[in-house]
C-alpha positions in Angstrom: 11.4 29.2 -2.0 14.9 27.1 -2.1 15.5 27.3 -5.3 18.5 25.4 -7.3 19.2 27.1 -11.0 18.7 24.6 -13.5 21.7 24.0 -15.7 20.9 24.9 -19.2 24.2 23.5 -20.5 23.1 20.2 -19.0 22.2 17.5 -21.3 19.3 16.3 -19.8 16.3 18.3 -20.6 14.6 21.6 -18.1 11.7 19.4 -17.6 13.3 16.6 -15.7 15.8 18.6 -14.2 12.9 20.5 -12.7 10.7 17.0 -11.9 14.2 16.4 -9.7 14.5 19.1 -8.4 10.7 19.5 -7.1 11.3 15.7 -5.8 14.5 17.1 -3.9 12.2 19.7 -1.9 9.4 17.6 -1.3 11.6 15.5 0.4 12.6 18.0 2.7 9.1 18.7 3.3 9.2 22.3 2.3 5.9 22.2 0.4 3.7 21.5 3.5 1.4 24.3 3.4 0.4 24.1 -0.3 2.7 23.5 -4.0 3.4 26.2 -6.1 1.5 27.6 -9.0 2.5 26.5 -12.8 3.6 30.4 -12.9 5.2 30.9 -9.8 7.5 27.6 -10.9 8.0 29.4 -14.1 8.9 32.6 -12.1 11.2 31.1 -10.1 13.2 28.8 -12.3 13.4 31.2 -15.7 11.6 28.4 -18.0 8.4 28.0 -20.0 4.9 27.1 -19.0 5.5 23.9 -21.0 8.8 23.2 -18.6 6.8 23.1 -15.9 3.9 21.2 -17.1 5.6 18.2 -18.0 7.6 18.2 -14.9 4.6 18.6 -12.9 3.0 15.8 -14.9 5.6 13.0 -14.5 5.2 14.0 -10.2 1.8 13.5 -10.8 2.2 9.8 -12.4 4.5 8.9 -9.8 1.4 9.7 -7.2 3.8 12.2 -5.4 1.1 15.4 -7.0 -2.5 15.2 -7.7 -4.8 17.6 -9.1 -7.6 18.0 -7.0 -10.7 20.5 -8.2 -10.7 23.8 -6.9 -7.2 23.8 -5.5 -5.0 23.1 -8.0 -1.7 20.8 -7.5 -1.8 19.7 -4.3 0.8 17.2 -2.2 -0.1 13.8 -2.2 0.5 12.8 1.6 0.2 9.3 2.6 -0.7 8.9 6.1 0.9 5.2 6.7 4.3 4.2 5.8 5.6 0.7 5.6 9.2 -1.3 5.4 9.7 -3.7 2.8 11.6 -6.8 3.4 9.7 -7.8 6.7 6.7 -10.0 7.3 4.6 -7.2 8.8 1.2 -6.6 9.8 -1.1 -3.8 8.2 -3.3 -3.8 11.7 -0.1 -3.0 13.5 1.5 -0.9 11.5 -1.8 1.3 11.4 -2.3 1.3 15.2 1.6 2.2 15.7 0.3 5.5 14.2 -1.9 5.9 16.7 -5.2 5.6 14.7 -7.4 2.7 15.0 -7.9 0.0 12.8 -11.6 -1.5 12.6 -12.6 -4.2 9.9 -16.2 -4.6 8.0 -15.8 -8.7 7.5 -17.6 -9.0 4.0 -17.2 -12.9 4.2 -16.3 -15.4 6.4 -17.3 -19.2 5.3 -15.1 -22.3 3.7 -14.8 -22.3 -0.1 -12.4 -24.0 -2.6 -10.6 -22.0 -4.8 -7.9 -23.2 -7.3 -5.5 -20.2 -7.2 -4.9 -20.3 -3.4 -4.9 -24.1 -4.1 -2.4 -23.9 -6.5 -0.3 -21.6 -4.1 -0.7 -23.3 -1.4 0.4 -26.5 -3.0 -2.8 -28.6 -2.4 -5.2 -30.5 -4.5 -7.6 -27.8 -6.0 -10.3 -29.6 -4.4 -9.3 -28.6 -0.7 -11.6 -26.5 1.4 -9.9 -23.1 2.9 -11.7 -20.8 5.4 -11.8 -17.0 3.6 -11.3 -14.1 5.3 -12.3 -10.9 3.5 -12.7 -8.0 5.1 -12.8 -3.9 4.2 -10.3 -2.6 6.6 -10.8 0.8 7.6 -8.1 3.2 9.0 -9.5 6.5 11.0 -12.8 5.7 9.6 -12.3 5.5 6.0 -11.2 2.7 3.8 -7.7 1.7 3.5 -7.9 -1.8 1.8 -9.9 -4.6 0.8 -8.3 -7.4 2.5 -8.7 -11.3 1.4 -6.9 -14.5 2.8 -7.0 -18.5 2.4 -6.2 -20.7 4.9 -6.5 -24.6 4.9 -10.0 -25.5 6.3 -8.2 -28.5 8.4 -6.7 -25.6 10.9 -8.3 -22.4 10.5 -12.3 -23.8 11.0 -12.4 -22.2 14.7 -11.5 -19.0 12.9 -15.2 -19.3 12.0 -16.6 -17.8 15.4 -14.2 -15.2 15.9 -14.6 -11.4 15.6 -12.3 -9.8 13.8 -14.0 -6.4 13.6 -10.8 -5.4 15.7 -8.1 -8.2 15.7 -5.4 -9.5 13.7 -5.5 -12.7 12.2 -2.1 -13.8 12.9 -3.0 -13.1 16.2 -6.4 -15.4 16.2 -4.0 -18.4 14.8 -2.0 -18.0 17.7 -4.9 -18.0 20.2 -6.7 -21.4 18.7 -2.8 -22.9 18.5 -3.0 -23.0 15.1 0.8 -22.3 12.8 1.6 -18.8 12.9 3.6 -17.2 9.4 7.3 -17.0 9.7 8.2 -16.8 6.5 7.2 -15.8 2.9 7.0 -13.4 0.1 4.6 -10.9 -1.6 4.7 -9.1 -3.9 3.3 -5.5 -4.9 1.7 -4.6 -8.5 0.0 -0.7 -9.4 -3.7 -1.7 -10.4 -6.9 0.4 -11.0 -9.3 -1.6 -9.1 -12.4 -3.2 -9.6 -15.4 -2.0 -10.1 -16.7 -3.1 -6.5 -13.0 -2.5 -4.7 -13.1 0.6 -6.3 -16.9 1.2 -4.4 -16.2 -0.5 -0.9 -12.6 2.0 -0.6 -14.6 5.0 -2.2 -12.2 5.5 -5.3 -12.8 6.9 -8.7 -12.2 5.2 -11.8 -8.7 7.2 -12.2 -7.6 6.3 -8.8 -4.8 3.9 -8.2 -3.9 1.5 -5.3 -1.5 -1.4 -4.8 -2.5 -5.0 -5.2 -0.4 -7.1 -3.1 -0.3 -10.8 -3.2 1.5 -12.5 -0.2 2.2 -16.3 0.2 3.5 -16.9 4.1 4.3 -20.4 5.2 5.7 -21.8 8.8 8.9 -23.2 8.6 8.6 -23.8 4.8 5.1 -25.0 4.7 2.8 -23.0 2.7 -0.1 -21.8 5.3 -1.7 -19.1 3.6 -2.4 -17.1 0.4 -3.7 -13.2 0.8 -4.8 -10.6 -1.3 -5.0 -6.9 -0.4 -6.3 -3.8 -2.8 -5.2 -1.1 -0.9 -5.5 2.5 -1.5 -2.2 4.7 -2.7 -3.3 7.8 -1.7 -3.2 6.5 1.9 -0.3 4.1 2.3 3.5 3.8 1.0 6.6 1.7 0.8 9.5 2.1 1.5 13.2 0.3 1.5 16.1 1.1 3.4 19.3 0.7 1.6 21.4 2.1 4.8 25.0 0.7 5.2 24.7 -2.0 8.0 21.0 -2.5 7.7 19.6 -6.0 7.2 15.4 -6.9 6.4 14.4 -10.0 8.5 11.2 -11.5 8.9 9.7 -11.3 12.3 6.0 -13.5 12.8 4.0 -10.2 13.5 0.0 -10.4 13.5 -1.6 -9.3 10.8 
C-alpha cells in the first residue's frame, strides 16, 4: 500500500486525516481489486480501530464505500459519469459508454398538473403530454424518468416509441422547439416507496432527484423529473483554468 504517515502533531484529528487520505488513493485508483480491512488500515497507519472506523464511516456517507454482506467494505464504482454546467442528455451520455439505453414507458397520456404549470408559467389548468419512463442502462434500472410538455406541441409525441429514443430528439423530428437553455438542479433523496421498487433499491439506498426546467430561447418548454440511482451514476465539475460550461441542445 502507498501509505502517507499521518501527522500526530496536526490539529485536525487521525480520523479525518485518514478519511483524506483514503480519498487521495481512491482517486488514484489504487484500490481496484478490493479496500483494505479495518486492521490492515490500523496496521498500516499506527492508529486505533476506532481511527479507522470513523474514517471509514464518513467515506461511506459520502457514497464513495459501502458495506456490502459477505465482503466487507467494498468501492463504490459508478459506472456513468456526467458534467455539470451543460444541458445534456442521460440517453447519450449512457450510449457514449458503449452500453445501451432501453426505456419501459410507465405512462404516456395528457394530464394537468399544477407544479409543471406553475413552472412552466401557464394557467394550472393547461393540458401537458407526460412522459414517464424507467430507463434502464445494461439491463438494469438507472432512473425513473418524468417530463411535462405543453399538450399544444408535444400531442404527436403520443404515437411515438420511445423504448429506444431520446425525447429531444422526437421534438426535433415532429418540428416541435427543441431545449437550449435551462437549469436543474440536484437534491440527495431516499426514494419512494414505488421508485425505490421500479430501480430495485432498498430502503437505505440513496439516489439523486433532479428537477430540470429547459426552455427555447427563454420560453419555458418543459419541466422533468428524474430519481436516479447513486450507486450507478455521478457528477462531476471541472474547475480547470480556461475551461467554460455551455449549454449545447443535446437529445435527451
Amino acid at each position: 500500500m502507498t501509505v502517507t504517515p499521518l501527522d500526530r502533531t496536526s490539529p485536525m484529528p487521525l480520523w479525518a486525516q485518514l478519511e483524506h487520505e483514503l480519498r487521495r488513493r481512491l482517486d488514484t485508483g489504487e484500490f481496484e481489486h478490493g479496500f483494505p480491512t479495518d486492521l490492515q488500515l490500523t496496521e498500516a497507519y499506527g492508529v486505533s480501530r476506532h481511527t479507522v472506523r470513523e474514517a471509514v464511516r464518513h467515506l461511506n456517507k459520502t457514497g464513495l464505500l459501502k458495506r456490502e454482506r459477505g465482503r466487507g467494505t467494498v468501492v463504490n464504482r459508478s459506472e456513468f459519469e456526467q458534467s455539470l454546467g451543460t444541458l445534456y442528455s442521460l440517453f447519450q451520455s449512457v450510449e457514449s459508454t458503449g452500453v445501451e439505453q432501453v426505456s419501459k414507458v410507465l405512462r404516456l397520456e395528457v394530464v394537468t398538473d399544477t407544479i409543471a404549470a406553475s413552472h412552466l408559467e401557464t394557467d394550472e389548468n393547461a393540458e401537458f403530454l407526460l412522459l414517464e419512463r424507467l430507463r434502464c442502462a445494461g439491463g438494469s434500472p438507472l432512473a425513473v424518468d418524468r417530463a411535462w410538455l405543453p399538450r399544444s406541441f408535444a400531442e404527436p409525441l403520443l404515437t411515438v416509441d420511445f423504448s429506444h429514443t431520446a425525447l429531444y430528439d422526437e421534438l426535433a423530428n415532429i418540428g416541435a422547439p427543441v431545449p437550449n437553455q435551462g437549469w436543474e438542479r440536484l437534491t440527495p433523496i431516499i426514494p419512494s416507496a414505488g421508485d425505490r421498487k421500479l430501480l430495485e433499491l432498498s430502503k437505505s439506498d440513496a439516489a439523486f432527484f433532479l428537477e430540470r426546467r429547459s426552455c427555447r430561447d427563454g420560453q419555458p418548454i418543459e419541466w422533468r423529473t428524474t430519481v436516479i440511482r447513486g450507486d450507478r451514476y455521478r457528477f462531476v465539475t471541472d474547475w480547470s483554468t480556461g475551461t467554460r460550461s455551455e449549454l449545447r441542445p443535446d437529445a435527451r
